[in-house]
C-alpha positions as CSV (number, residue, x, y, z in Angstrom):
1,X,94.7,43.4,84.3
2,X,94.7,46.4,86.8
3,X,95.8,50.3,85.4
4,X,98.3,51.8,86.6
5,X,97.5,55.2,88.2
6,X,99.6,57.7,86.2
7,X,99.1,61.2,87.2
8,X,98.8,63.3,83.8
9,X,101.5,66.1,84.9
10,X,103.7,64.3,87.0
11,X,104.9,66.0,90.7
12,X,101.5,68.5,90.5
13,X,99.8,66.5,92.9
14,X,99.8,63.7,95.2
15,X,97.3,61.2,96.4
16,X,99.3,60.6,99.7
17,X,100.2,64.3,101.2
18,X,103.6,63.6,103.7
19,X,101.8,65.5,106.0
20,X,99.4,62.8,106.0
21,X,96.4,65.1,104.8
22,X,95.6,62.9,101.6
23,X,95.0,64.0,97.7
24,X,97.1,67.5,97.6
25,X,98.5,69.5,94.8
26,X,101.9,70.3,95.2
27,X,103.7,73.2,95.0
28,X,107.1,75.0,96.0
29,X,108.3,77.2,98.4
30,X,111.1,80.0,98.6
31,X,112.7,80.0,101.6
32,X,114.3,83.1,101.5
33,X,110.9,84.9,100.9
34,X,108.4,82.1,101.3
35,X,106.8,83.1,97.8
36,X,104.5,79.4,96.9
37,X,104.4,78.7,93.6
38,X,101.9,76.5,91.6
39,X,102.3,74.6,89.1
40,X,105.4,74.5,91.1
41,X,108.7,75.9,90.2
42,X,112.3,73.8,90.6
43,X,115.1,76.4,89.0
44,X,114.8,79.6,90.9
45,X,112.3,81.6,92.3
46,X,110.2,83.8,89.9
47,X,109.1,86.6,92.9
48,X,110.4,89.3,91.6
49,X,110.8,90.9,94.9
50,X,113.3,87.5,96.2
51,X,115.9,89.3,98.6
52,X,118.0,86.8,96.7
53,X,116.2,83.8,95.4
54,X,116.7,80.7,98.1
55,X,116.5,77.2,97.5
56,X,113.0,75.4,97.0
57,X,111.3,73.3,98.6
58,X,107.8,71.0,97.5
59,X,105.2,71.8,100.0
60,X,101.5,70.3,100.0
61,X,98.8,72.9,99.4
62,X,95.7,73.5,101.0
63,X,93.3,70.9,100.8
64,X,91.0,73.8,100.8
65,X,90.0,76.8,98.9
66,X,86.7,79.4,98.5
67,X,85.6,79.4,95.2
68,X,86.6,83.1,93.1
69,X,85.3,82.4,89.9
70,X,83.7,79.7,87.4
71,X,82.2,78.9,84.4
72,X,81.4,75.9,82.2
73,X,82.7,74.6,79.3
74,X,80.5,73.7,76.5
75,X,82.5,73.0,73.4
76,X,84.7,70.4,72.5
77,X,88.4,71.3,73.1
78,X,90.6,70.8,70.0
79,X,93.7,68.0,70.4
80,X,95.7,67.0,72.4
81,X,92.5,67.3,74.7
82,X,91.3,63.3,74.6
83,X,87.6,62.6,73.8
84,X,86.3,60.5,71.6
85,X,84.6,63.0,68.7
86,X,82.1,60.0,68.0
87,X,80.6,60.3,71.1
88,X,78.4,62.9,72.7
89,X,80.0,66.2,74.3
90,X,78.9,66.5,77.8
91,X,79.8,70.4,79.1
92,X,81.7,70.4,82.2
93,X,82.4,72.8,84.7
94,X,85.8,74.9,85.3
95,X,86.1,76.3,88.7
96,X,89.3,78.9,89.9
97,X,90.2,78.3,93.6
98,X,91.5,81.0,96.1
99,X,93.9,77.8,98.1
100,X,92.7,78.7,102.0
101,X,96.3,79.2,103.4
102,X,98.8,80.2,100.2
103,X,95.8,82.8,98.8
104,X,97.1,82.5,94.7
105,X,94.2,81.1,92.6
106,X,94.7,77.7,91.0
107,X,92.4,76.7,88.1
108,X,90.7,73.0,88.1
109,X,88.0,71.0,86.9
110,X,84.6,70.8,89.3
111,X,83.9,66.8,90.1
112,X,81.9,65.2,87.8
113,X,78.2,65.9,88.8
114,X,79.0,69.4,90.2
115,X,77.9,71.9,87.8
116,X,77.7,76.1,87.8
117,X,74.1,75.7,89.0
118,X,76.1,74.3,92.4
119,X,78.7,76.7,92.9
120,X,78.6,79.9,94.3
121,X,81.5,82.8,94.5
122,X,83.1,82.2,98.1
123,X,81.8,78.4,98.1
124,X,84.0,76.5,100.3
125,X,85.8,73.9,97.8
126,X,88.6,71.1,98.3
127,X,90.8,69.6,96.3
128,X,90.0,65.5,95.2
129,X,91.4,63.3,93.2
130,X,90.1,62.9,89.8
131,X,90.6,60.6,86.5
132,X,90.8,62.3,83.1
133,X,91.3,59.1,81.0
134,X,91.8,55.9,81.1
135,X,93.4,53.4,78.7
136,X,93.8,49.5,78.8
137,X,96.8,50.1,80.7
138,X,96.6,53.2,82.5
139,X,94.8,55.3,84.6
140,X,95.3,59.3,84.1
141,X,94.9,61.0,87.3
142,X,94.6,64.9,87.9
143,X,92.8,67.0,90.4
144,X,89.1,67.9,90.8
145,X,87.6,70.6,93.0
146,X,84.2,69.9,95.0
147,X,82.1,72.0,97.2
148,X,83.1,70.8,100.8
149,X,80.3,68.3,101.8
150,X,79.9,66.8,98.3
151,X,78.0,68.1,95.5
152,X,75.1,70.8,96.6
């Protein structure tokens, strides 16, 4: 039986940008101050600086980002984080992202593989797609950053 790809915070990200540019997280845009927003916003603008708060509209993200800051994390978060407490803890790594074109930081895992040894502060990064879990019916998807070129 095949799993069904189930992104784990549904309208984050996108494995098929419109603009054709592939895996992208998605945010929102003012258009009456073109404040971007991520994770995105749908009620009403939260710049507080909005000449008077316009409608929004989902926009792609960069695909690409230079690293700002990182670190790795090497205990076992507490529930609802899923692991299996039976098994080994492997640390991973947590990487924040200044996006290329919007310039707010966004907060992600590093790809499997890619660890603190690998990244360096204003690394070029992009956004891929990632799997958190996965059940007997589902895959969870959510969004990895790697250094551009694969792991170093």
């Amino acid at each position: 039986m095949a799993r069904t790809r189930t992104p784990v915070v549904s309208g984050w990200f996108t494995e098929d940008a419109p603009d054709g540019g592939g895996f992208r997280l998605l945010g929102t845009r003012c258009s009456a101050c073109t404040a971007v927003f991520f994770p995105r916003e749908d009620a009403y603008c939260r710049n507080p600086h909005c000449p008077g708060g316009g409608d929004l509209a989902e926009v792609p993200l960069s695909a690409r980002g230079r690293v700002w800051s990182y670190t790795d994390g090497r205990y076992r978060p507490p529930a609802p984080y899923v692991s299996d407490p039976a098994g080994p803890w492997e640390p991973y790594t947590l990487v924040a992202v200044e996006l290329e074109a919007e310039g707010m930081v966004v907060l992600g895992q590093a790809a499997p593989g890619v660890t603190v040894a690998d990244l360096a502060v204003g690394m070029e990064v992009e956004v891929v797609a990632g799997v958190l879990n996965e059940d007997a019916g589902t895959t969870w998807t959510t969004w990895w950053f790697t250094p551009v070129g694969g792991a170093a």
